[in-house]
Backbone bond lengths (Angstrom), bond angles and torsions (degrees), N, CA, C in turn:
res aa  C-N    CA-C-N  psi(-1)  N-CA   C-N-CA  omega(-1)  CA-C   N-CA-C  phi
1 X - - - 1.448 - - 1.528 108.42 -
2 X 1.536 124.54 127.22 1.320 125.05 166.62 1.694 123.68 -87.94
3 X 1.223 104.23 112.55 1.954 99.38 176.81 1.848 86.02 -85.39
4 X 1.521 82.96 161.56 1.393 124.91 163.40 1.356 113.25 -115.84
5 X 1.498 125.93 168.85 1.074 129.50 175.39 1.755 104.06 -115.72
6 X 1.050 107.21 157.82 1.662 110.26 -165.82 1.822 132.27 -139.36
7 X 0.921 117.44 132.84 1.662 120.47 162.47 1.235 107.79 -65.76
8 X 1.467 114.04 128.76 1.344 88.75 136.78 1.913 107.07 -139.22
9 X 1.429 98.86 158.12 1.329 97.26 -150.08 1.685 92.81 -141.27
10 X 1.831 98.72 115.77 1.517 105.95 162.93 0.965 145.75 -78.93
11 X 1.511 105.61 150.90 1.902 117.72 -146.95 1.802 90.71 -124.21
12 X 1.012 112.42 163.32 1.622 138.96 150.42 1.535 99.56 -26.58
13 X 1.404 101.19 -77.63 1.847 125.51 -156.32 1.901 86.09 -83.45
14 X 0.688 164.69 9.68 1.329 156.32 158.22 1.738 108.33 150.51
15 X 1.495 102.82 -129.52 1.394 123.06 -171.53 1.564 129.53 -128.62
16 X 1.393 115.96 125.12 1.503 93.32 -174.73 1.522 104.19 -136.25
17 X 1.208 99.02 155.60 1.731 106.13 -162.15 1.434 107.09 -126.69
18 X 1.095 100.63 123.22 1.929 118.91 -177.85 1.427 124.82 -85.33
19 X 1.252 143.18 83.93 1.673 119.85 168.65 1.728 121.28 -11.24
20 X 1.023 141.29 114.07 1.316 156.97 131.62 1.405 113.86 -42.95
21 X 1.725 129.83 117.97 1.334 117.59 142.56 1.800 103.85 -80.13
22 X 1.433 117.23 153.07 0.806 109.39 -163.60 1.825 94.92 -104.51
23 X 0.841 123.73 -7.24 2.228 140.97 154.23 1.409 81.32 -37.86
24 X 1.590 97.03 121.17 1.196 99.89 161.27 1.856 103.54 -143.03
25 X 1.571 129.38 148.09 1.150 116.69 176.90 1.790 120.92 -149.12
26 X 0.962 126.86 155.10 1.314 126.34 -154.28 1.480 100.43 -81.65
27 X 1.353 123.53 137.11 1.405 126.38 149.92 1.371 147.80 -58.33
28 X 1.254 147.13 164.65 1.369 139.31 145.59 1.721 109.09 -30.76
29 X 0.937 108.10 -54.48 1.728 99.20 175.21 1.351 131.84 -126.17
30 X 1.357 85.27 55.11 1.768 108.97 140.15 1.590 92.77 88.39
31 X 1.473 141.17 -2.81 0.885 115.89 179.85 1.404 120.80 -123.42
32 X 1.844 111.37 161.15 1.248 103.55 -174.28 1.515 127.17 -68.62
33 X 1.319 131.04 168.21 1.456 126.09 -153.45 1.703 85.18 -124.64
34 X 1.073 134.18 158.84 1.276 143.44 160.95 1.308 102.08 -130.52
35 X 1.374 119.42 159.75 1.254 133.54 174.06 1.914 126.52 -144.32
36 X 1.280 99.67 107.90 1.659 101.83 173.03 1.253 103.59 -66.02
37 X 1.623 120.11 153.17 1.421 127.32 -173.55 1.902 86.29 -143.10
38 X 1.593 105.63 142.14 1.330 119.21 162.03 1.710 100.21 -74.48
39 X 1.411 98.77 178.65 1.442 121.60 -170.65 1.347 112.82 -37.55
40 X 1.471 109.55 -52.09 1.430 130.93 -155.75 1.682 96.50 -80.57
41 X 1.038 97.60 -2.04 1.861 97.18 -175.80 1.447 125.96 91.44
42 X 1.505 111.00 -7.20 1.621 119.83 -178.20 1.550 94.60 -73.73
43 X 1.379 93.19 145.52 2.012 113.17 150.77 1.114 130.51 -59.13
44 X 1.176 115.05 102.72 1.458 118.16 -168.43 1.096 111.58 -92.61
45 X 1.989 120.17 -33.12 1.488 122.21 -170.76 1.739 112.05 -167.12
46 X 1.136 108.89 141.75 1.178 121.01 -153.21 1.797 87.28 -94.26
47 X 1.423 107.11 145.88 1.413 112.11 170.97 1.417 117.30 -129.23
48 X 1.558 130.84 95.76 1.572 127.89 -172.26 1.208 102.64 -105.56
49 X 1.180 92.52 -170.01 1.973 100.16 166.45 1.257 114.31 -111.72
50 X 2.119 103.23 142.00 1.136 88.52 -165.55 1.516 152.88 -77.64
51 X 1.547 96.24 5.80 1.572 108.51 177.79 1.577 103.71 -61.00
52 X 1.584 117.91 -37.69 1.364 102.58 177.58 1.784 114.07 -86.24
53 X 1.035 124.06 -21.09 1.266 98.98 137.98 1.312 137.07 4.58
54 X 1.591 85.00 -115.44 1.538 107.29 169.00 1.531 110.97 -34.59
55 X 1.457 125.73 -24.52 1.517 100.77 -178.73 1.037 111.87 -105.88
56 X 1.851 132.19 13.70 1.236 130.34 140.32 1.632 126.41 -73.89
57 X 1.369 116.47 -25.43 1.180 118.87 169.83 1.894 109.69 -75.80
58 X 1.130 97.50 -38.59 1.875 97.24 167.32 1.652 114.52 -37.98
59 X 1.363 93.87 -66.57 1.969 121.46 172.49 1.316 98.40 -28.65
60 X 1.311 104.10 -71.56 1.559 106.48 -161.08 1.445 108.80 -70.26
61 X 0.834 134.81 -57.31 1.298 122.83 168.79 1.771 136.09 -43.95
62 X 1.484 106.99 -33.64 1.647 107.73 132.26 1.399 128.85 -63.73
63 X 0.938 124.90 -9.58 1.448 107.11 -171.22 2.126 102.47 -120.45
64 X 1.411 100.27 -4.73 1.752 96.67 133.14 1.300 122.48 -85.76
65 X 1.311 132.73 -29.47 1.164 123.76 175.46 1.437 115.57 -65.93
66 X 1.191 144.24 -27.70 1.445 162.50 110.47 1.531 108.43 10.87
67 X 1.577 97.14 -67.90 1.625 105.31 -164.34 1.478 95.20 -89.46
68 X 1.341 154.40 12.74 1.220 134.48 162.00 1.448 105.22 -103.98
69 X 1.373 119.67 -27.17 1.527 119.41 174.22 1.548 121.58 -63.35
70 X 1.502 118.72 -9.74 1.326 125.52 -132.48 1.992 111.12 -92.63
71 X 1.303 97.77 -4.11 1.145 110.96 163.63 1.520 131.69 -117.83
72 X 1.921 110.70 29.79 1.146 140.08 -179.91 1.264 108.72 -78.42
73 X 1.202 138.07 130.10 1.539 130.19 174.08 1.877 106.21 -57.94
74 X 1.384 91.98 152.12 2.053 100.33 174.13 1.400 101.64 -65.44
75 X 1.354 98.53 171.12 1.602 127.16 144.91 1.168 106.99 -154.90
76 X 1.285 97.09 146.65 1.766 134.64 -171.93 1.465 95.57 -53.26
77 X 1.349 96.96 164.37 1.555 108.35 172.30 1.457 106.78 -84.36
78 X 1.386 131.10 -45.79 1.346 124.27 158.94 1.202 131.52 -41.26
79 X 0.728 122.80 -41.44 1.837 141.61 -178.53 1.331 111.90 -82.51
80 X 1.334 125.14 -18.81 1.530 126.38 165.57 1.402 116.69 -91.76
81 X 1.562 109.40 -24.08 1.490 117.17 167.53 1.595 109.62 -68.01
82 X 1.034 121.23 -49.01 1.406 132.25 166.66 1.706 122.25 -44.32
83 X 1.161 88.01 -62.33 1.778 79.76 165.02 1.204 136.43 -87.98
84 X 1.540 103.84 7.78 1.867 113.44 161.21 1.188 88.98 -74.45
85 X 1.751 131.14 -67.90 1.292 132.11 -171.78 1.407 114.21 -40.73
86 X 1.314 126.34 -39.36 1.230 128.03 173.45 1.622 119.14 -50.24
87 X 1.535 92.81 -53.81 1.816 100.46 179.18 1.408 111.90 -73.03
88 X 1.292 115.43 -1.07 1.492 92.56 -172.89 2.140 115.58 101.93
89 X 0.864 105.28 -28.73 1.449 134.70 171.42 1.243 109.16 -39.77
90 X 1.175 128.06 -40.55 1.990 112.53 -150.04 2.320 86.24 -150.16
Protein backbone atom coordinates (compact mmCIF):
# COMPACT_ATOMS: atom_id res chain seq x y z
CA UNK A 1 0.00 0.00 0.00
CA UNK A 2 1.36 3.57 -0.88
CA UNK A 3 0.52 6.61 1.69
CA UNK A 4 0.78 10.04 0.58
CA UNK A 5 1.17 12.91 2.63
CA UNK A 6 -1.69 15.51 2.66
CA UNK A 7 -3.45 19.06 3.05
CA UNK A 8 -6.16 19.34 4.33
CA UNK A 9 -7.75 22.60 4.06
CA UNK A 10 -11.13 24.16 5.47
CA UNK A 11 -14.03 25.08 3.45
CA UNK A 12 -17.61 26.52 4.25
CA UNK A 13 -19.23 23.04 2.95
CA UNK A 14 -16.72 20.87 4.95
CA UNK A 15 -13.07 19.67 4.33
CA UNK A 16 -10.86 18.82 1.60
CA UNK A 17 -7.62 17.08 1.52
CA UNK A 18 -4.87 17.33 -1.16
CA UNK A 19 -1.92 14.79 -1.89
CA UNK A 20 1.41 16.53 -0.94
CA UNK A 21 4.73 15.68 -2.77
CA UNK A 22 6.78 16.08 -0.04
CA UNK A 23 10.11 17.50 -2.85
CA UNK A 24 10.27 20.59 -1.99
CA UNK A 25 12.75 23.42 -3.60
CA UNK A 26 13.70 27.00 -3.30
CA UNK A 27 12.97 29.65 -5.89
CA UNK A 28 14.52 32.65 -7.59
CA UNK A 29 12.88 34.60 -4.81
CA UNK A 30 13.66 33.11 -1.89
CA UNK A 31 10.68 31.17 -1.47
CA UNK A 32 9.68 27.73 -0.75
CA UNK A 33 7.72 25.93 -3.59
CA UNK A 34 5.26 23.19 -2.54
CA UNK A 35 3.83 20.86 -4.79
CA UNK A 36 0.35 18.90 -5.06
CA UNK A 37 0.87 15.56 -6.84
CA UNK A 38 -2.17 13.40 -8.38
CA UNK A 39 -2.47 9.76 -7.36
CA UNK A 40 0.24 8.47 -9.47
CA UNK A 41 2.61 10.88 -7.69
CA UNK A 42 3.14 13.46 -10.63
CA UNK A 43 3.02 17.39 -9.97
CA UNK A 44 0.14 18.66 -10.83
CA UNK A 45 0.48 22.27 -9.15
CA UNK A 46 2.77 24.43 -7.71
CA UNK A 47 1.77 26.20 -4.38
CA UNK A 48 3.78 29.72 -3.45
CA UNK A 49 2.88 32.66 -1.76
CA UNK A 50 0.98 35.04 -3.10
CA UNK A 51 3.08 38.12 -3.03
CA UNK A 52 5.34 36.11 -5.30
CA UNK A 53 2.75 35.44 -7.38
CA UNK A 54 1.85 38.62 -8.08
CA UNK A 55 5.49 39.26 -8.91
CA UNK A 56 5.48 36.65 -11.55
CA UNK A 57 2.43 37.92 -13.09
CA UNK A 58 4.12 41.59 -12.84
CA UNK A 59 7.25 39.82 -14.93
CA UNK A 60 5.14 38.61 -17.35
CA UNK A 61 3.38 41.29 -18.16
CA UNK A 62 6.67 43.31 -18.68
CA UNK A 63 8.17 41.05 -20.59
CA UNK A 64 5.09 41.25 -23.20
CA UNK A 65 5.46 44.65 -23.08
CA UNK A 66 9.14 43.98 -24.11
CA UNK A 67 8.07 41.62 -26.84
CA UNK A 68 5.60 43.97 -28.57
CA UNK A 69 8.01 46.96 -28.45
CA UNK A 70 10.81 44.88 -29.83
CA UNK A 71 10.87 46.02 -33.26
CA UNK A 72 10.83 49.84 -32.13
CA UNK A 73 13.82 51.76 -33.25
CA UNK A 74 16.65 52.60 -30.13
CA UNK A 75 17.55 55.64 -28.45
CA UNK A 76 20.74 56.51 -27.05
CA UNK A 77 21.27 56.83 -23.56
CA UNK A 78 22.00 60.51 -24.05
CA UNK A 79 19.10 61.37 -25.91
CA UNK A 80 16.72 59.76 -23.44
CA UNK A 81 18.39 61.72 -20.68
CA UNK A 82 17.67 64.72 -22.70
CA UNK A 83 14.23 64.29 -23.22
CA UNK A 84 13.47 63.46 -19.55
CA UNK A 85 15.33 66.83 -19.14
CA UNK A 86 13.23 68.17 -21.71
CA UNK A 87 9.90 67.06 -19.94
CA UNK A 88 10.75 68.12 -16.84
CA UNK A 89 11.45 64.44 -15.61
CA UNK A 90 15.07 64.10 -14.36
Amino acid sequence: MKTFKIIVEKQADGYVAYPVDVARSVNPMNATLQYLTDQAGQRTTVVLPLSDYEKLIKDLADLAVVAERREEPTVSHERFKAELKWDGRL
